[in-house]
N, C-alpha and C positions, 0 to 999 in steps of 0.2 A: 173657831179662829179668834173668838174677841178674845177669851182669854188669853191666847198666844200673843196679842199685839198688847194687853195690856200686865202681862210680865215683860213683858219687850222693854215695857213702855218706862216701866219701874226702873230696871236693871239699866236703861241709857239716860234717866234720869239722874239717879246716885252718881254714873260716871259726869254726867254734865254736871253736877253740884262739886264735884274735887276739880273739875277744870275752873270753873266758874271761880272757886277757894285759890287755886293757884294763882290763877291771875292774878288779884285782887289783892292777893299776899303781896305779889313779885310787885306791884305799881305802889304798895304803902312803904314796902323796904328801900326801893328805888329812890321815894321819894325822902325818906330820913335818910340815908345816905349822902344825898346830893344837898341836901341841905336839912339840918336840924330845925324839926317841926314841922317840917313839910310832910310828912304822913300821909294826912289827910288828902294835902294837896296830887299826892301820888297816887292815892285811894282810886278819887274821884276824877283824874286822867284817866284810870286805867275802866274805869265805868263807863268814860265816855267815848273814850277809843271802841269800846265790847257794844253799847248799843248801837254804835254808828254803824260799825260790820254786821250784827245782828239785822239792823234794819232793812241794808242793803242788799243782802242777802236771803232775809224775806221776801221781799217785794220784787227782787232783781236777779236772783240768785239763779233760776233756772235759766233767764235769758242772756245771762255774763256766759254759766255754763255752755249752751247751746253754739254763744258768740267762738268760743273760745276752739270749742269741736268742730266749730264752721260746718253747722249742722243744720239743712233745709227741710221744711214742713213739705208733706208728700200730702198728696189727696186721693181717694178710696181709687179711684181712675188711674192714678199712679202705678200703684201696685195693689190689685184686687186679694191676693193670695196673704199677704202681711196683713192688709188689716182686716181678713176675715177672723185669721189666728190672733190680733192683738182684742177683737171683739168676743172671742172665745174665751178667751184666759181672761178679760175682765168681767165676765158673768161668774164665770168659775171662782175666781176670786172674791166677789163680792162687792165691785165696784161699784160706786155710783153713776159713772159713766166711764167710757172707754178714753186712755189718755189722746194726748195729740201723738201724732206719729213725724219722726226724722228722719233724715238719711244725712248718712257720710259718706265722701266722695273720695272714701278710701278701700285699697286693697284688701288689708288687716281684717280680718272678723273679728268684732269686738260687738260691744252692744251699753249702753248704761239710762237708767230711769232717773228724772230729778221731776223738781216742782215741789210746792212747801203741803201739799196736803189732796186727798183722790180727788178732788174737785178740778186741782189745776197741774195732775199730772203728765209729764212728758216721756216718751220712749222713743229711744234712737239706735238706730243700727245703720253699721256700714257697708256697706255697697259687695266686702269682698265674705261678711258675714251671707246677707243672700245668695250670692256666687257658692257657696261652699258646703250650706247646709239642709238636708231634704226639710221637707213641713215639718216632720213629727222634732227633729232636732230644733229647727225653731220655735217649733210650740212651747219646746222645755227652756229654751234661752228666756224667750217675753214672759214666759210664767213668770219665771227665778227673778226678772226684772218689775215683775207688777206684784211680785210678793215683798218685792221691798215697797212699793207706792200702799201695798194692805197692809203692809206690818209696821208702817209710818216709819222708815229706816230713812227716807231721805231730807226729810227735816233734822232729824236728830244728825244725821251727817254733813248737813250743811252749820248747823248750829257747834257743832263740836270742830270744826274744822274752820269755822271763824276765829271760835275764843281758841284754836293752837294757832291762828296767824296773829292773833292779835296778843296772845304770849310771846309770839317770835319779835312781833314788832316792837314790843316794850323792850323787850330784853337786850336787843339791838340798840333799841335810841338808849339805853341805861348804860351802855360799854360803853358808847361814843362819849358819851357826857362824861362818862364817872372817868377814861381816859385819856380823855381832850380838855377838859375842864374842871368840874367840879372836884372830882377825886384827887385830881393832885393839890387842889387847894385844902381839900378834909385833909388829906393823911401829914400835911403841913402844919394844919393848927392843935394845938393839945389841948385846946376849949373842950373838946366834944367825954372825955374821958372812957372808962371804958366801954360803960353803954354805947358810947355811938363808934367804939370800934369794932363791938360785937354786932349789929347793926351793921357797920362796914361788910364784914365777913361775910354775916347773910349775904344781905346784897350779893356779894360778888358772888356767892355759891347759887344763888335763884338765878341769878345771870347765865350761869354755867348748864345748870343742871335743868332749870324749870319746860326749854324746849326739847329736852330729854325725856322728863316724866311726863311733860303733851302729848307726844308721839306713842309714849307707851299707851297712854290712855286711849288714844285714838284708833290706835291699835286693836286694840283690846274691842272695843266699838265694830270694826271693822271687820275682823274677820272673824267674829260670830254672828253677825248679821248677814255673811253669806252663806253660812252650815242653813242659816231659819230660810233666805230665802232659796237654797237646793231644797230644804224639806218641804218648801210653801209649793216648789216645782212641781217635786215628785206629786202632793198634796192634790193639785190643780189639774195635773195631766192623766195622773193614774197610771204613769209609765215612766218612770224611774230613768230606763235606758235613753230615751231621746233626749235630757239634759247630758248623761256621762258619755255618749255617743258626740254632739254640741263638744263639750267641753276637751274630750279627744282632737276632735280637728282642728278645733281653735288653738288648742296647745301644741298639735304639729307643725302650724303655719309657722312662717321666718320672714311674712311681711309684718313692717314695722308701723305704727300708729303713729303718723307724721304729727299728730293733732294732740296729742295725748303730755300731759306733763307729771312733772312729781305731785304738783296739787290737784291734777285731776283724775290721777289714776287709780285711785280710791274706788271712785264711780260706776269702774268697770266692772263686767260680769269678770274678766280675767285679767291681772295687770298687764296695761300693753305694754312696759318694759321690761315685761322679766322674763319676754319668751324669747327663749336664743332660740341660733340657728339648729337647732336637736330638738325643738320643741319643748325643753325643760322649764317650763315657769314656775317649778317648785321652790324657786332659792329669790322669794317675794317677798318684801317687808309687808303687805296692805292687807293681800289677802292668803289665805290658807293654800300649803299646795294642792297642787289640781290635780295631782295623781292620788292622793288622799281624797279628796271630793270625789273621782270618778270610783275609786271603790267601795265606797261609802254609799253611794247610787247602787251600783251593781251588787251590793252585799242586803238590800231589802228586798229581797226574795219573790215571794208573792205578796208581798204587802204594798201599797204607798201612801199608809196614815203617817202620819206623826209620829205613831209610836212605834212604829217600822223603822223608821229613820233615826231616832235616837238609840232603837238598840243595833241598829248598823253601824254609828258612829261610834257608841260606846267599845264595840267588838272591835272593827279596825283600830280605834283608835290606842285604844288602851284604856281607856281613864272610864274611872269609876261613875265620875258626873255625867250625865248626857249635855247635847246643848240646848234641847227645846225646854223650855221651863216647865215646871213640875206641876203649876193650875194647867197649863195648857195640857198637860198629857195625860190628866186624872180629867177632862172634858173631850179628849180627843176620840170621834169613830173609830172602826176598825175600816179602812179604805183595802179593795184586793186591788192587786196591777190588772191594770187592762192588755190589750193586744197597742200593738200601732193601731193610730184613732184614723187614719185616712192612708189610703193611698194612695203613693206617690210617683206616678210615672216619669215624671219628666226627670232631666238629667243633668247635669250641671251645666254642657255648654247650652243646653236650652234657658235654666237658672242665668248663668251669664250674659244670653242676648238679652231676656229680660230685662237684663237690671241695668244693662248696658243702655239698653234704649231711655229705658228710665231716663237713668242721666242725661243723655243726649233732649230729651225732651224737656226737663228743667232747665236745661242751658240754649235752649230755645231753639234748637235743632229743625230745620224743616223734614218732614216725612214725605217723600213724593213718589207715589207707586207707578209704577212701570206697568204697558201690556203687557210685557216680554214675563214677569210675575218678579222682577228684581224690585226692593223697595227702596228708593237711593235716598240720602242722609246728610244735608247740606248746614252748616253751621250759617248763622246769622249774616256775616257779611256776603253769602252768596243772593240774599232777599233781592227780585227784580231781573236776575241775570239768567240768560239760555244755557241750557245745560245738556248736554247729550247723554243719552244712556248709553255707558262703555259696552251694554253686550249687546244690544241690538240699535244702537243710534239714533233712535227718538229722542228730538230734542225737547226737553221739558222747563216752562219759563218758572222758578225757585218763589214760591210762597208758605207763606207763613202759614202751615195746615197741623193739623194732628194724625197720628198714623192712624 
């Protein structure tokens, strides 16, 4: 696998070196535009703007994300079954230690990994992802999700998704300027000659285009680093089927990810706005469709190496190239598919009270069990107060306990 992380590592390199050149173009153009000689001065805004989000986004970066998903830390007591399986697949992976674990207090099954490096990884799912999917399917979601934390994908995705906010941001304050102020004053003076009206032009075409060719770039970023993390899946589980089984259900669902936006959707195992009501999330800017990923799963046969999944991809996909990189696959095992890794009895609306309670439990829910065998379920402001059981009428005084 180091090889695979470290053609990863090359190939989102290069792309962060043409973001990086773009930028840094668009803040020196900006800056001869808006006034002659200023170049430099636009250079070195547009550097200071890119380390400031950089930095922030190092250090901050998963806790804005997490902020943003309004996403709670769970503890092994929480839910015993999650993070048996998140300690599973980061052995399997190769972690240095198991991430921290999330939840989201939503319907939607969704899931996404961040933190700037395996030391200080995070994974998060949501509340309607456990509701929905047996173990072996989430084994394959947290794999697909700790293959991006082992293939170092979410640094390089917080990093490239800085310097395209911090393209959008220049490129914005440079209209305002160049069509509120300075620009009507350039195109006024004939001082500047034609260098500074070709200059001009740039300018205005970087203004135009430059959040154009970010997004392609990011793009590009984006949705091949979910083909390596389904391969990292497959890779990690030895069963192919319980991510493209996962990714079925999730792409049947028509609850919507209230939490979810354009700048975070990226993050996701599947974009949470591109699933309509038919469950079609194929018609996705960010990532790959998911009827192409689920075949691509279901097309490595008895295999789940690496080299199994690139000549799956290859086959559905059409294209000559695969997407695992070439050191990686001239180092990679021969892996065969396993069976389903556990058995799974329980059943969704058991899955449901689970998770159910969950919740009620982080939002401080009192647990008060009955003789009669009812466990009744009291929200905080009941704390202190007599309470009858509705099926046989013992009254119970509401404390603060754990079920």
């Amino acid at each position: 696998m180091w090889e695979l992380v470290r053609a990863n590592q090359r190939r989102a390199a290069t792309l962060v070196v043409l973001m990086a050149a773009l930028l840094f173009l668009l803040g020196y153009t900006l800056g001869e535009a808006l006034a002659p000689g200023a170049g430099a001065g636009g250079l070195f805004v547009a550097f200071l703007v890119w380390i400031g989000l950089t930095l922030v986004s190092y250090y901050q970066g998963d806790s804005i994300f997490l902020a943003l998903a309004r996403a709670r830390r769970i503890e092994k007591k929480d839910n015993p079954v999650l993070f048996n399986v998140v300690e599973e697949m980061s052995i399997a992976a190769g972690l240095p230690k198991p991430p921290d674990v999330y939840i989201i207090d939503e319907a939607a099954p969704n899931a996404f990994a961040t933190g700037r490096d395996p030391q200080h990884a995070v994974v998060a799912v949501t509340a309607g992802l456990l509701e929905t999917l047996n173990r072996d399917e989430l084994q394959g979601v947290i794999a697909h999700e700790l293959g991006h934390v082992a293939n170092r994908d979410v640094l390089y995705m917080m990093v490239v998704g800085v310097m395209m906010g911090a393209i959008v941001l220049l490129a914005d304050a440079g209209a305002r300027a160049f069509f509120y102020g300075g620009g009507r004053r350039r195109t006024s003076s004939r001082s500047g000659g034609q260098a500074q009206l070709i200059i001009l032009v740039v300018a205005v075409a970087l203004m135009i285009l430059a959040p154009l060719v970010a997004q392609v770039i990011y793009l590009a970023i984006s949705r091949r680093r979910e083909y390596l993390a389904d391969a990292s899946s497959a890779l990690y589980t030895r069963y192919p089927e319980g991510l493209a089984s996962a990714l079925e259900k999730i792409s049947r669902s028509t609850a919507k990810l209230g939490v979810a936006t354009r700048a975070t959707a990226p993050m996701y195992i599947v974009n949470p706005l591109g699933v309509s009501p038919r469950g079609l999330a194929d018609l996705t800017s960010t990532h790959p469709p998911i009827s192409e990923r689920i075949r691509i799963l279901r097309s490595m046969g008895a295999g789940a190496g690496l080299v199994h999944y690139d000549q799956a991809f290859r086959k559905v996909t059409g294209r000559a190239v695969g997407v695992v990189p070439f050191g990686a696959l001239a180092a990679a095992e021969t892996k065969p598919a396993a069976p389903p890794a556990t058995p799974d009895p329980g059943s969704r609306l058991e899955r449901v009270r689970q998770t159910t309670d969950m919740l009620w439990r982080l939002n401080r829910y009192s647990f008060v069990p009955c003789a009669c065998g009812t466990t009744l379920k009291f929200p905080p402001a009941y704390l202190g107060r007599q309470i009858a059981c509705p099926h046989c009428g013992t009254v119970h005084k509401v404390q603060l306990t754990a079920a």
